[in-house]
PDB file with SEQRES, HELIX, SHEET and CRYST1 records, atoms N, CA, C and O in Angstrom:
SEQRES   1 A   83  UNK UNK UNK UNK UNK UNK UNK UNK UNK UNK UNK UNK UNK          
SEQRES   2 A   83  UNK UNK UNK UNK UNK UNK UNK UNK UNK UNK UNK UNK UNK          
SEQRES   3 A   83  UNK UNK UNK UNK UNK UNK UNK UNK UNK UNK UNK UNK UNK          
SEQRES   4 A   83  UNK UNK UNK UNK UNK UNK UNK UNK UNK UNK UNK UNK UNK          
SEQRES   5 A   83  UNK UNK UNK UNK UNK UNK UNK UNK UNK UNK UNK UNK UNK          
SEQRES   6 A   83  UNK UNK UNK UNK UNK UNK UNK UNK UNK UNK UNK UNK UNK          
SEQRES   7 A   83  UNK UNK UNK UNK UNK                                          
HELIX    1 AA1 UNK A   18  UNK A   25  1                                   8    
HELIX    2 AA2 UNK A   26  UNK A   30  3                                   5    
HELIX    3 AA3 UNK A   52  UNK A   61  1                                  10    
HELIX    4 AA4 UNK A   62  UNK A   67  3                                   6    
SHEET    1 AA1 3 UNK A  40  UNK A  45  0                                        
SHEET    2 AA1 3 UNK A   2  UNK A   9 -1                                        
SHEET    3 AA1 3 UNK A  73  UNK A  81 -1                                        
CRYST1    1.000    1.000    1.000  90.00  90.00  90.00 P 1           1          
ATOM      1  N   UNK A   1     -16.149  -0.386  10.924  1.00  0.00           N  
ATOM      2  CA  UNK A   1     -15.566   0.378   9.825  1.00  0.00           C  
ATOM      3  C   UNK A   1     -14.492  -0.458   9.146  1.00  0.00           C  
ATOM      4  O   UNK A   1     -13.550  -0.931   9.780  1.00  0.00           O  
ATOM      5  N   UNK A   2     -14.694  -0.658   7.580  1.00  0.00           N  
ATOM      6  CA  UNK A   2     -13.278  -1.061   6.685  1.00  0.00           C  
ATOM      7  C   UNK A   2     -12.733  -0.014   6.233  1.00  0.00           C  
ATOM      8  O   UNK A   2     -13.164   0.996   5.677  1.00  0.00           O  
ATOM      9  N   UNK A   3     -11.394  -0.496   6.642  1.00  0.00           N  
ATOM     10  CA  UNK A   3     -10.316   0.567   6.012  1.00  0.00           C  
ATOM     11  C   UNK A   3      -9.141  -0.200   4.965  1.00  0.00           C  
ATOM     12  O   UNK A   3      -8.508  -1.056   5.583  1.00  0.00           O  
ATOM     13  N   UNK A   4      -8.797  -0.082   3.742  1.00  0.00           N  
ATOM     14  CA  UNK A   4      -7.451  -0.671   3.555  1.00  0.00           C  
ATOM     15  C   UNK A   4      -6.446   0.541   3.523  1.00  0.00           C  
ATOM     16  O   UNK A   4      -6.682   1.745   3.427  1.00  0.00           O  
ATOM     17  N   UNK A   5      -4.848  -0.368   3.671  1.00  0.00           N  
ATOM     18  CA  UNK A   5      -3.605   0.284   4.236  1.00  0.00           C  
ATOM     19  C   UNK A   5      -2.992   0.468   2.774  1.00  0.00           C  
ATOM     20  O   UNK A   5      -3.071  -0.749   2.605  1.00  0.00           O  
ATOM     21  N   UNK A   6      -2.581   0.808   1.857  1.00  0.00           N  
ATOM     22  CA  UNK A   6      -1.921   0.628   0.488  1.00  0.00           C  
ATOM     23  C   UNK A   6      -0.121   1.130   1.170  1.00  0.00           C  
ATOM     24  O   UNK A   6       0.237   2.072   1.878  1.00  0.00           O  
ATOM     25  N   UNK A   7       0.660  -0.050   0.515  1.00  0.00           N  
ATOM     26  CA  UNK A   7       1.907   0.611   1.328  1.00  0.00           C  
ATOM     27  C   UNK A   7       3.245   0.288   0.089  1.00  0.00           C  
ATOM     28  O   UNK A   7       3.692  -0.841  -0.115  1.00  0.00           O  
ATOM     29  N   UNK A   8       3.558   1.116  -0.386  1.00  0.00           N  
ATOM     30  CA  UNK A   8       4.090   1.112  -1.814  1.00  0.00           C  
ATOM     31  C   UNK A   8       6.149   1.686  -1.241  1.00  0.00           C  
ATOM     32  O   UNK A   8       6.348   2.439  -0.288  1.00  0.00           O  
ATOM     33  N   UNK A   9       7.160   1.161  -1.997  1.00  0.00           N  
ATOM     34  CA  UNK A   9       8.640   1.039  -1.797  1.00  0.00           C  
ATOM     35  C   UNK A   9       8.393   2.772  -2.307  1.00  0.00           C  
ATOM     36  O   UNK A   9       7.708   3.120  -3.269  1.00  0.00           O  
ATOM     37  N   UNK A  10       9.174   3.714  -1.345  1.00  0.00           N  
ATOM     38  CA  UNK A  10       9.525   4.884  -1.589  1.00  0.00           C  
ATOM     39  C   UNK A  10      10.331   4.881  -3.234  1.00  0.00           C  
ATOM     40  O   UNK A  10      10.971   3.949  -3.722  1.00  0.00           O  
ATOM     41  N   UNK A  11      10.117   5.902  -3.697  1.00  0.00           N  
ATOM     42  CA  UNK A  11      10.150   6.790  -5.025  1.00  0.00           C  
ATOM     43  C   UNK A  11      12.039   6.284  -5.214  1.00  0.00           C  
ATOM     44  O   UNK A  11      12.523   5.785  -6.230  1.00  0.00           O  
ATOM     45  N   UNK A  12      12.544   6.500  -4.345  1.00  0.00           N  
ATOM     46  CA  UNK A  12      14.242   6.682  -4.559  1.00  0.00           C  
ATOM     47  C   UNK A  12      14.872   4.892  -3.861  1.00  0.00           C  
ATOM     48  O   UNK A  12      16.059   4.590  -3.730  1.00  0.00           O  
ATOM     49  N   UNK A  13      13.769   4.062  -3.556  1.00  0.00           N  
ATOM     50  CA  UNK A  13      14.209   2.615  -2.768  1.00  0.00           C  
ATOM     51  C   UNK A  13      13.795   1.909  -4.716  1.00  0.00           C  
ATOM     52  O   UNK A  13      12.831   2.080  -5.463  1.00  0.00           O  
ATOM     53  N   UNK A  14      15.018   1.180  -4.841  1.00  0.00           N  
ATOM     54  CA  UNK A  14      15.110   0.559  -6.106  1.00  0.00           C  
ATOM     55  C   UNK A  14      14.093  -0.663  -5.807  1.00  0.00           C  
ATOM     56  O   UNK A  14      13.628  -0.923  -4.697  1.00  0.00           O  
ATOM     57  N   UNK A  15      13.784  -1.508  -7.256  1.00  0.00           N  
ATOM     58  CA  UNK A  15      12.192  -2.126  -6.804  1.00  0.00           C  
ATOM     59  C   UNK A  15      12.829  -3.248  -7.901  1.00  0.00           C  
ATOM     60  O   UNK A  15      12.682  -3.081  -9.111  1.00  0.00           O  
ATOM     61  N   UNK A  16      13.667  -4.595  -7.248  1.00  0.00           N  
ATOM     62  CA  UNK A  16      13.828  -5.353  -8.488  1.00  0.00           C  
ATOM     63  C   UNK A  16      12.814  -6.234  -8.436  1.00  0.00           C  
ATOM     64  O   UNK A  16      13.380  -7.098  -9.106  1.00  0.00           O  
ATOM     65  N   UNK A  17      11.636  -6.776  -8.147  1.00  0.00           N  
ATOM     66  CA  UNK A  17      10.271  -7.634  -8.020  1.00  0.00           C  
ATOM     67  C   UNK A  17       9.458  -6.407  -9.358  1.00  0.00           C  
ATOM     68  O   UNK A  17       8.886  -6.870 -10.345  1.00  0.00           O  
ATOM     69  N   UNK A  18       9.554  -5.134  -9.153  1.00  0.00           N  
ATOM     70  CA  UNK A  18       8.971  -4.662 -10.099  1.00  0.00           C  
ATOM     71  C   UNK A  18       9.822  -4.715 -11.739  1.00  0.00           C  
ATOM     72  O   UNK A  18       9.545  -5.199 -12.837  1.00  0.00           O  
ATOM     73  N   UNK A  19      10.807  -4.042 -11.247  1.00  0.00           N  
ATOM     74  CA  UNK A  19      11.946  -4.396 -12.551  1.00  0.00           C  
ATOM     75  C   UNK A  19      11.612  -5.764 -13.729  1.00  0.00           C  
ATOM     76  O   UNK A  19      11.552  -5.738 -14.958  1.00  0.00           O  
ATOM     77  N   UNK A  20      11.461  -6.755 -12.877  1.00  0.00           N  
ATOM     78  CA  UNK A  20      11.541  -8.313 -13.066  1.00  0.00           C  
ATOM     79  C   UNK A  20       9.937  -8.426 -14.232  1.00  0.00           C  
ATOM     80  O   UNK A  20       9.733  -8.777 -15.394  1.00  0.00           O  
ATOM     81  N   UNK A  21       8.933  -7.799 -12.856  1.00  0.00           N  
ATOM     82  CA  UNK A  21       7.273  -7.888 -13.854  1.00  0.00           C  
ATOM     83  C   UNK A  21       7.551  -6.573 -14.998  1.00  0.00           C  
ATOM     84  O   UNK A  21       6.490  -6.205 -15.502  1.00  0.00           O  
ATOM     85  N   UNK A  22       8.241  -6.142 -15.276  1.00  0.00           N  
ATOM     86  CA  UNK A  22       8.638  -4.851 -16.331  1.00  0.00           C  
ATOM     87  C   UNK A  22       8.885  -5.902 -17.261  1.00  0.00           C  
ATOM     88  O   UNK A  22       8.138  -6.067 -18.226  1.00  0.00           O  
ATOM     89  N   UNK A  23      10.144  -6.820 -16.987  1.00  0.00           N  
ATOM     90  CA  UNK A  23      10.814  -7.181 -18.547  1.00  0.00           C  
ATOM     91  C   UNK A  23       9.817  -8.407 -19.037  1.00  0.00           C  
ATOM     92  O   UNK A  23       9.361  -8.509 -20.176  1.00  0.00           O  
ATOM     93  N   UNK A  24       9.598  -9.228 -18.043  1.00  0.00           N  
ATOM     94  CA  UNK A  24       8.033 -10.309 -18.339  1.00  0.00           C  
ATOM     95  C   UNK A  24       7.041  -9.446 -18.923  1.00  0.00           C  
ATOM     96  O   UNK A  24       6.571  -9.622 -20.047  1.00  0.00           O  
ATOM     97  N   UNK A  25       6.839  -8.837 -18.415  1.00  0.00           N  
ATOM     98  CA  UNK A  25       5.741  -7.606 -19.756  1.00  0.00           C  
ATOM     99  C   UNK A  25       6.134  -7.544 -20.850  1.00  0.00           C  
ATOM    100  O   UNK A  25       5.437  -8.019 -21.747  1.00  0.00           O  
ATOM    101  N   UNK A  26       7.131  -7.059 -21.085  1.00  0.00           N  
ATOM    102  CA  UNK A  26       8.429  -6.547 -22.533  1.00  0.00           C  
ATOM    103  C   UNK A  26       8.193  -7.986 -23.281  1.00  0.00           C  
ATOM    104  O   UNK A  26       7.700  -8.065 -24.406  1.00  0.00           O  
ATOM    105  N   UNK A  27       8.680  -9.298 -22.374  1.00  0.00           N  
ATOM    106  CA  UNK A  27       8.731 -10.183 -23.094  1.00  0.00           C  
ATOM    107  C   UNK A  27       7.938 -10.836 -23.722  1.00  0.00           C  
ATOM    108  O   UNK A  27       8.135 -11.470 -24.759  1.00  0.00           O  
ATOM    109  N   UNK A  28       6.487 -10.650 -22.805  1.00  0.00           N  
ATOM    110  CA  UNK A  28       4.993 -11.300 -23.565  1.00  0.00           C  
ATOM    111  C   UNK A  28       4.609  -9.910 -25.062  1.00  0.00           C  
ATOM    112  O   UNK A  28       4.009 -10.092 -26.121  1.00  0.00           O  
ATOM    113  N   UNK A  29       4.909  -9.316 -24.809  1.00  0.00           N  
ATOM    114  CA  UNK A  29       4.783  -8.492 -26.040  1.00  0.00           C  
ATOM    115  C   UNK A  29       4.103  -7.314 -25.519  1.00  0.00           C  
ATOM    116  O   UNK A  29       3.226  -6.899 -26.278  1.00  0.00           O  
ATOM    117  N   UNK A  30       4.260  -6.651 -24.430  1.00  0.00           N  
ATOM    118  CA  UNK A  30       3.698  -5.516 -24.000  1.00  0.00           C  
ATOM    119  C   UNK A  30       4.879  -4.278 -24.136  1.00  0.00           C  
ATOM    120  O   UNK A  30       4.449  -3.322 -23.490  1.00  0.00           O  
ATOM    121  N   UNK A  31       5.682  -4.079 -24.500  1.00  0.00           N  
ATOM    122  CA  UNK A  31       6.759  -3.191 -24.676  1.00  0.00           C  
ATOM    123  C   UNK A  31       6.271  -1.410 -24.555  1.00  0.00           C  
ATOM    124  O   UNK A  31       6.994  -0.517 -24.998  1.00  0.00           O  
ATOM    125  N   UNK A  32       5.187  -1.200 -24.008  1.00  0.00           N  
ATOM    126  CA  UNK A  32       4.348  -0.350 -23.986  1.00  0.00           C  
ATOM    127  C   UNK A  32       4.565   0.053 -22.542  1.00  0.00           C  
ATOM    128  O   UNK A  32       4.076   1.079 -22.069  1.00  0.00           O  
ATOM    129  N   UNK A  33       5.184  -0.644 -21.984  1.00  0.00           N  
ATOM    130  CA  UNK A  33       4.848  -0.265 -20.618  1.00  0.00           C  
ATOM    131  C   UNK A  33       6.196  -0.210 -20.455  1.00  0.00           C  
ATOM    132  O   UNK A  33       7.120  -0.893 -20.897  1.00  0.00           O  
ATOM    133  N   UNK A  34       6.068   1.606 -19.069  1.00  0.00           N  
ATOM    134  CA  UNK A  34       7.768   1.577 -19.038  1.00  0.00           C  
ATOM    135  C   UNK A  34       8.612   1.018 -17.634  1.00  0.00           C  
ATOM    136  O   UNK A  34       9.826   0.826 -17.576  1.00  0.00           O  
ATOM    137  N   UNK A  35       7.879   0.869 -16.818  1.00  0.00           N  
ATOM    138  CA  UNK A  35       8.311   0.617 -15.591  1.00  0.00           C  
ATOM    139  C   UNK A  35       7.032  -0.310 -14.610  1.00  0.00           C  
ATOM    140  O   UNK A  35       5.905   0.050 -14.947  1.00  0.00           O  
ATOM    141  N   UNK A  36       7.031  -0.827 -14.083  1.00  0.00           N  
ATOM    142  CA  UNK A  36       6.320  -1.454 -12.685  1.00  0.00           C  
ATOM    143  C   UNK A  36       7.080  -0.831 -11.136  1.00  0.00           C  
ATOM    144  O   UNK A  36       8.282  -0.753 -10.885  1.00  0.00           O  
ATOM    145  N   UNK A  37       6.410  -0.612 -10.638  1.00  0.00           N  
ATOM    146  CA  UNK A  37       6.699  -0.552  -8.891  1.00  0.00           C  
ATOM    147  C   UNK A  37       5.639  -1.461  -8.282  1.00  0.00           C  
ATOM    148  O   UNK A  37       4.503  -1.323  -8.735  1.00  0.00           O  
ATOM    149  N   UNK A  38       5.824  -2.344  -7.355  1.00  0.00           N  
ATOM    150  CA  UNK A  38       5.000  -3.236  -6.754  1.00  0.00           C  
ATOM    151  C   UNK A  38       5.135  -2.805  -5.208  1.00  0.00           C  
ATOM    152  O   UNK A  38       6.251  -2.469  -4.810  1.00  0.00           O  
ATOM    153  N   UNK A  39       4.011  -2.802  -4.296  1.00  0.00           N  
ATOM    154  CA  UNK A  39       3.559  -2.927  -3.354  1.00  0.00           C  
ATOM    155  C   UNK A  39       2.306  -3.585  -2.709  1.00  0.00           C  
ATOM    156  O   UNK A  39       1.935  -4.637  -3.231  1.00  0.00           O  
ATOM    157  N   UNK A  40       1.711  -3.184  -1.807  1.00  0.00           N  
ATOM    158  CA  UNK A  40       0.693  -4.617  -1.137  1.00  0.00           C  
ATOM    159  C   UNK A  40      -0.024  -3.330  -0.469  1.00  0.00           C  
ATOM    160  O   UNK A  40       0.252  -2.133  -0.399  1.00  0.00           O  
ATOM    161  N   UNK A  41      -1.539  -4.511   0.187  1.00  0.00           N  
ATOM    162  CA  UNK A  41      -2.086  -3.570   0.791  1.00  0.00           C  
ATOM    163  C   UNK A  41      -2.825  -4.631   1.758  1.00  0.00           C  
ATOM    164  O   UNK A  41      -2.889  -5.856   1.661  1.00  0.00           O  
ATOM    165  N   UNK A  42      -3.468  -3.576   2.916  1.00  0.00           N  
ATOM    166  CA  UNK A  42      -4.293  -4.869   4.022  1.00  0.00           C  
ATOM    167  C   UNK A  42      -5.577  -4.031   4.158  1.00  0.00           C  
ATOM    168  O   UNK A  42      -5.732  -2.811   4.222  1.00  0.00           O  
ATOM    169  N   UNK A  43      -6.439  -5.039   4.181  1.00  0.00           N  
ATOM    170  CA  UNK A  43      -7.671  -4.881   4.240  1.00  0.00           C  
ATOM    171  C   UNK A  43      -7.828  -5.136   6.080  1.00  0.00           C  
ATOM    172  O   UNK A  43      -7.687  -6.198   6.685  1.00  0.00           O  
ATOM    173  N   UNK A  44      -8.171  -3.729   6.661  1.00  0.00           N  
ATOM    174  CA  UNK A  44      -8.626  -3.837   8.219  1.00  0.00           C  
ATOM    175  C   UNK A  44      -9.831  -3.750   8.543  1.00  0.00           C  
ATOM    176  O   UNK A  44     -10.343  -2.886   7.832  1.00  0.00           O  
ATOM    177  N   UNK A  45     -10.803  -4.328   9.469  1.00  0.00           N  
ATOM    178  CA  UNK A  45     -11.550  -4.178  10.036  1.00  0.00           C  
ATOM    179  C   UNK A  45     -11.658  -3.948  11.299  1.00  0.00           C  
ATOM    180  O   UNK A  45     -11.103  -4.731  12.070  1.00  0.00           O  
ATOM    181  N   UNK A  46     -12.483  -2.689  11.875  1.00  0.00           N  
ATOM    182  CA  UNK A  46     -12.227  -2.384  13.276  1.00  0.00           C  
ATOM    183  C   UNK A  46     -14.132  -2.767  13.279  1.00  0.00           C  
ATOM    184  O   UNK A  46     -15.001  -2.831  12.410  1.00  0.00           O  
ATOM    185  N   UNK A  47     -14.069  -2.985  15.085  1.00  0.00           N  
ATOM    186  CA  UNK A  47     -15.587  -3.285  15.412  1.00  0.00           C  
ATOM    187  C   UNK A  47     -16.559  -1.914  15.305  1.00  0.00           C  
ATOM    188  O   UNK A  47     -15.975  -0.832  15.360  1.00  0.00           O  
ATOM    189  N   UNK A  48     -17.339  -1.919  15.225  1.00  0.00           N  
ATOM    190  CA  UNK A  48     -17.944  -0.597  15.458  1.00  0.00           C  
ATOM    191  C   UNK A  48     -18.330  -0.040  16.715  1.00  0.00           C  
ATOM    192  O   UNK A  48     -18.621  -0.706  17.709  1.00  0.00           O  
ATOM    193  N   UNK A  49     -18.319   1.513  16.615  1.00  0.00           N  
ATOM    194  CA  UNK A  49     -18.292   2.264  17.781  1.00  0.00           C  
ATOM    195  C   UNK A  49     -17.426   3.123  17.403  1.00  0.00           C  
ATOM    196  O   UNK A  49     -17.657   4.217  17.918  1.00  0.00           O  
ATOM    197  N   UNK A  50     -16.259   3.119  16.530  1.00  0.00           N  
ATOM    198  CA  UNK A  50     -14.844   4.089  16.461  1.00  0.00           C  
ATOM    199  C   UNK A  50     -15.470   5.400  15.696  1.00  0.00           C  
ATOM    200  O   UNK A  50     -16.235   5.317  14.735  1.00  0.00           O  
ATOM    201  N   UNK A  51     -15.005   6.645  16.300  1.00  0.00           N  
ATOM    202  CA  UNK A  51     -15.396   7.959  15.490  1.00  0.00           C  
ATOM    203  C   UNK A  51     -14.465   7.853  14.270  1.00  0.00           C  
ATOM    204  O   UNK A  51     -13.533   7.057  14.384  1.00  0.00           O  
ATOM    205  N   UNK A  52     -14.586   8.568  13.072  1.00  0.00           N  
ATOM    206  CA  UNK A  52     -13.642   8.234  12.156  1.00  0.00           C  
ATOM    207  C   UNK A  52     -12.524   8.826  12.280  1.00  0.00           C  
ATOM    208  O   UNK A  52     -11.530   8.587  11.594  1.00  0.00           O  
ATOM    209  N   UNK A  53     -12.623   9.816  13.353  1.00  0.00           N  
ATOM    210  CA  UNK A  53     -11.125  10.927  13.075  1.00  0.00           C  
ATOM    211  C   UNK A  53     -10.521   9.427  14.392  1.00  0.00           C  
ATOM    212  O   UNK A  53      -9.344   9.067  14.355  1.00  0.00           O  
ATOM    213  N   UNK A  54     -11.256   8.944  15.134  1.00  0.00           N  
ATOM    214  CA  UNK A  54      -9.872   8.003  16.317  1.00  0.00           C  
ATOM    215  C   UNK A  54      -9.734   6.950  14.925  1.00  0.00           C  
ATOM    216  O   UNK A  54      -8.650   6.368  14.896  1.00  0.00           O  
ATOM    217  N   UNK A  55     -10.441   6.706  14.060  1.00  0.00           N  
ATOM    218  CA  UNK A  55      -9.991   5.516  13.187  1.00  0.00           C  
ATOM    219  C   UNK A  55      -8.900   5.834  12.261  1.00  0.00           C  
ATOM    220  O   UNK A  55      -8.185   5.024  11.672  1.00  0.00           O  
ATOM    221  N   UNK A  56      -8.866   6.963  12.210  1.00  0.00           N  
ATOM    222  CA  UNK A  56      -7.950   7.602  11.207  1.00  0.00           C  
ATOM    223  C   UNK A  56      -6.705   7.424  11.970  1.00  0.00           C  
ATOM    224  O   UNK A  56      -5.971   6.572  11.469  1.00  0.00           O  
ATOM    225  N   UNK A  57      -6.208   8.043  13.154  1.00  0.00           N  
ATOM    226  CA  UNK A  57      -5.302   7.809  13.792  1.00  0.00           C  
ATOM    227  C   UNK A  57      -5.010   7.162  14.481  1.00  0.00           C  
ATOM    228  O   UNK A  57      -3.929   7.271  15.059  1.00  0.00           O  
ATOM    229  N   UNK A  58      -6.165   5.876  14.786  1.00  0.00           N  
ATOM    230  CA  UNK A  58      -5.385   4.760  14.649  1.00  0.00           C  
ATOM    231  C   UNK A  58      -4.638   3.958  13.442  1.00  0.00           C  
ATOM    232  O   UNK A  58      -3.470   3.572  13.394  1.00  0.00           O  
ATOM    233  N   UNK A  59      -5.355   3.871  12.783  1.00  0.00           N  
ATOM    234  CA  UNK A  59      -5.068   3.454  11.501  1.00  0.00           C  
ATOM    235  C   UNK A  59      -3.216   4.529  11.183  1.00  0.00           C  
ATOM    236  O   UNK A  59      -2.167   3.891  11.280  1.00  0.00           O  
ATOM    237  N   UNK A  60      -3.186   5.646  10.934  1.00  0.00           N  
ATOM    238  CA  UNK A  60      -2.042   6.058  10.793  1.00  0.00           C  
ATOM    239  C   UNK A  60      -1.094   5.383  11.805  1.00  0.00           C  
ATOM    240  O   UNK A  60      -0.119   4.961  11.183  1.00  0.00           O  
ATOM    241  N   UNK A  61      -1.015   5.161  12.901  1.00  0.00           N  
ATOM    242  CA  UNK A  61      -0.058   4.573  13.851  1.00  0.00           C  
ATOM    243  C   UNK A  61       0.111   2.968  13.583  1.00  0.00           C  
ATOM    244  O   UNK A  61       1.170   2.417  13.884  1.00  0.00           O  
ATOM    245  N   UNK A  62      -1.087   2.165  12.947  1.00  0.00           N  
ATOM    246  CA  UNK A  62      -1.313   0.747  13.100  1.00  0.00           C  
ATOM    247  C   UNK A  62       0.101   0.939  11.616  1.00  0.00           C  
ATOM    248  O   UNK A  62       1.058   0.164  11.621  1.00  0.00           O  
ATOM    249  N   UNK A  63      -0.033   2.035  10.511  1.00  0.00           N  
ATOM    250  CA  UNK A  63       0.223   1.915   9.565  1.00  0.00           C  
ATOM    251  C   UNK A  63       2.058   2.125   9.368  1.00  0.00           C  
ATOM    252  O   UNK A  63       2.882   1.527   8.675  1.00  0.00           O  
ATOM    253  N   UNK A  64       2.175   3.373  10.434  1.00  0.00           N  
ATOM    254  CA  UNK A  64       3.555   3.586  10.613  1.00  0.00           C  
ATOM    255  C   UNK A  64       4.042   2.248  11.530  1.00  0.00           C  
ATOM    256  O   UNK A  64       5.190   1.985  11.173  1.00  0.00           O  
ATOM    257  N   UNK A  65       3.771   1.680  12.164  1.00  0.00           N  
ATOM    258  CA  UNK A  65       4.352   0.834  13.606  1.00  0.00           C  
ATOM    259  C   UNK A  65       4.496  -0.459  12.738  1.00  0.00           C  
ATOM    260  O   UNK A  65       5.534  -1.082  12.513  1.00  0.00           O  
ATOM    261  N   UNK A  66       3.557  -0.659  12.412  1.00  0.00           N  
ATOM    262  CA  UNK A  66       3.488  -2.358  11.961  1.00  0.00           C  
ATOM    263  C   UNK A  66       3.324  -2.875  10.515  1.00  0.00           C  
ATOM    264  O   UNK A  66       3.799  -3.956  10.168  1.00  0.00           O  
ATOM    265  N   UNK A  67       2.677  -2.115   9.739  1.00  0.00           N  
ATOM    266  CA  UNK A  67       2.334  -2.600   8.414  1.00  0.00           C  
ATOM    267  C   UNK A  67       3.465  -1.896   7.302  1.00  0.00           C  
ATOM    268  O   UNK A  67       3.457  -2.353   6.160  1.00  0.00           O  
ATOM    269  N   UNK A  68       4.324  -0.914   7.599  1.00  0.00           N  
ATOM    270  CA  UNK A  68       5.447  -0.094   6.762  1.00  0.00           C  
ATOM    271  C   UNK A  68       6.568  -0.420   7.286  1.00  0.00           C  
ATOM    272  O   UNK A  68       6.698  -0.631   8.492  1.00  0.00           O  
ATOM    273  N   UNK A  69       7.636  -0.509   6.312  1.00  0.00           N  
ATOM    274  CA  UNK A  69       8.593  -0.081   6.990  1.00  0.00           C  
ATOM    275  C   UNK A  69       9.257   1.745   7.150  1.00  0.00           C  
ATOM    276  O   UNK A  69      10.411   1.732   6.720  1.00  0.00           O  
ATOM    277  N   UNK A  70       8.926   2.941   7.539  1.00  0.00           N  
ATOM    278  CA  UNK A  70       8.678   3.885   6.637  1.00  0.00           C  
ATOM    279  C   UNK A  70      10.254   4.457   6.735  1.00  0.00           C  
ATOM    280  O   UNK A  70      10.278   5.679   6.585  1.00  0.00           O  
ATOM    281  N   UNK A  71      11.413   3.929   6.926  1.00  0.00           N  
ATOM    282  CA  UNK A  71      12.689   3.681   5.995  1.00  0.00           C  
ATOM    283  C   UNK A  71      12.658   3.685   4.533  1.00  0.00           C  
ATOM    284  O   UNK A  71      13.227   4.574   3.900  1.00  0.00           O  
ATOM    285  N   UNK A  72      12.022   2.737   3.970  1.00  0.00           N  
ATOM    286  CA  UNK A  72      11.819   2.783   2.953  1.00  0.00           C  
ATOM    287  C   UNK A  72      10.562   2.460   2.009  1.00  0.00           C  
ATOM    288  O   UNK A  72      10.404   2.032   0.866  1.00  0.00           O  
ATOM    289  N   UNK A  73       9.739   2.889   3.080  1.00  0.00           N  
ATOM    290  CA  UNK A  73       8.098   2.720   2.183  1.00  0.00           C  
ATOM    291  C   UNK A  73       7.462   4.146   3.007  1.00  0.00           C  
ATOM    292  O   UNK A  73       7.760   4.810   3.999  1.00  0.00           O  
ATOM    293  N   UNK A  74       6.152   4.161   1.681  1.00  0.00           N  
ATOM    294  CA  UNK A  74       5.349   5.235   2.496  1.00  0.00           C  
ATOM    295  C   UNK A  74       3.740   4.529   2.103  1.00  0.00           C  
ATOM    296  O   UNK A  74       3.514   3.662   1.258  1.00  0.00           O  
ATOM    297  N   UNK A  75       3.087   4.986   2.707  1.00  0.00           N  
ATOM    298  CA  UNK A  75       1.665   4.276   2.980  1.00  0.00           C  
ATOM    299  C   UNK A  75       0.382   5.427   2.879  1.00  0.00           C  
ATOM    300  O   UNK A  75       0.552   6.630   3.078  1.00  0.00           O  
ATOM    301  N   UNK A  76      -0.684   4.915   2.592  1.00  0.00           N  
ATOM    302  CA  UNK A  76      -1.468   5.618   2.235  1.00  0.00           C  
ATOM    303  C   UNK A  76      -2.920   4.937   2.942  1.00  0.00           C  
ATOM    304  O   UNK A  76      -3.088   3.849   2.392  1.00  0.00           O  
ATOM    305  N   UNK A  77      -4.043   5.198   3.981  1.00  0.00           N  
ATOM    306  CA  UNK A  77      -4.894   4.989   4.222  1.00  0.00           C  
ATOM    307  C   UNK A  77      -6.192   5.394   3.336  1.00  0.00           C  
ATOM    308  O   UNK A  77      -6.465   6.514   2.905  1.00  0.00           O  
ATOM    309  N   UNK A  78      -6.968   4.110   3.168  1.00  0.00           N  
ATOM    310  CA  UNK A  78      -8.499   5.008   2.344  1.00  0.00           C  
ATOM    311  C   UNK A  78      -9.627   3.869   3.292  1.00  0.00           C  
ATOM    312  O   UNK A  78      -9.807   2.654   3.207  1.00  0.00           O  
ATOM    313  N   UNK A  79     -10.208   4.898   4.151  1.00  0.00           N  
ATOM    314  CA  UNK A  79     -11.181   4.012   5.271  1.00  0.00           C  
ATOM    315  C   UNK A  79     -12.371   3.963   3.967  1.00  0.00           C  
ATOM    316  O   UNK A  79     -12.654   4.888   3.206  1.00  0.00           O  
ATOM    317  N   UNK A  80     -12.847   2.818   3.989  1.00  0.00           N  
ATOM    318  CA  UNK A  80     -13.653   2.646   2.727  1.00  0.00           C  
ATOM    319  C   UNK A  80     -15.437   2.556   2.777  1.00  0.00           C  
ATOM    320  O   UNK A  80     -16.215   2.989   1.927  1.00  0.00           O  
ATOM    321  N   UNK A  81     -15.725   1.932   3.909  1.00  0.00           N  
ATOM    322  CA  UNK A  81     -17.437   1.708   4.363  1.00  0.00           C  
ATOM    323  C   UNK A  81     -17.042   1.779   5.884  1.00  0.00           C  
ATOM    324  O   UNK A  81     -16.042   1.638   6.588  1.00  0.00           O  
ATOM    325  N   UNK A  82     -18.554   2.115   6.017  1.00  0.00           N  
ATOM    326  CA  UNK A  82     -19.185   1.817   7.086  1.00  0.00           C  
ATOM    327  C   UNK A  82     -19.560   0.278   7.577  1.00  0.00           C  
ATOM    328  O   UNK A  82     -20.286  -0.254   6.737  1.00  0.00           O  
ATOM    329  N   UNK A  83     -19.275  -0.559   8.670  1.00  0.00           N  
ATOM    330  CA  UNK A  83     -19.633  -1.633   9.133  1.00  0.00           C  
ATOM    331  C   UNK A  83     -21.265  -1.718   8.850  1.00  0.00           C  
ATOM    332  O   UNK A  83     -21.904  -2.705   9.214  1.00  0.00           O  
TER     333      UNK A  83                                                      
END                                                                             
């Protein structure tokens, strides 16, 4: 099973990497756009055999423990195919 992790800076954690691709927008001539927030994501692969509800919660624990900080990020799982 592939799953990716999408793990984006909480709503109220200030984002100057996004700020920064905001005014580089503004400056190439996109002034259309009002804000950027930047985050990342990981592409997982587990072997097969996993039911999807243990992939799910693994995946939620792989996601809180190691891939977030969830201080100040929150994360979002989307298990995507079948192996």
């Amino acid at each position: 099973m592939k799953a990716r992790v999408f793990v984006s800076l909480k709503p109220s954690v200030l984002d100057p990497q996004g700020d920064a691709i905001a005014k580089a927008l503004h400056s190439l001539g996109h002034g259309e756009v009002e804000s950027v927030r930047v985050g990342k994501y990981f592409d997982v692969e587990f072997a097969p055999g996993m039911s999807r509800e243990d992939l799910e919660a693994k995946l939620q624990g792989i996601s809180q423990d190691v891939l977030s900080n969830p201080v100040i990020e929150d994360f979002q799982v989307d298990i995507c195919a079948e192996s």
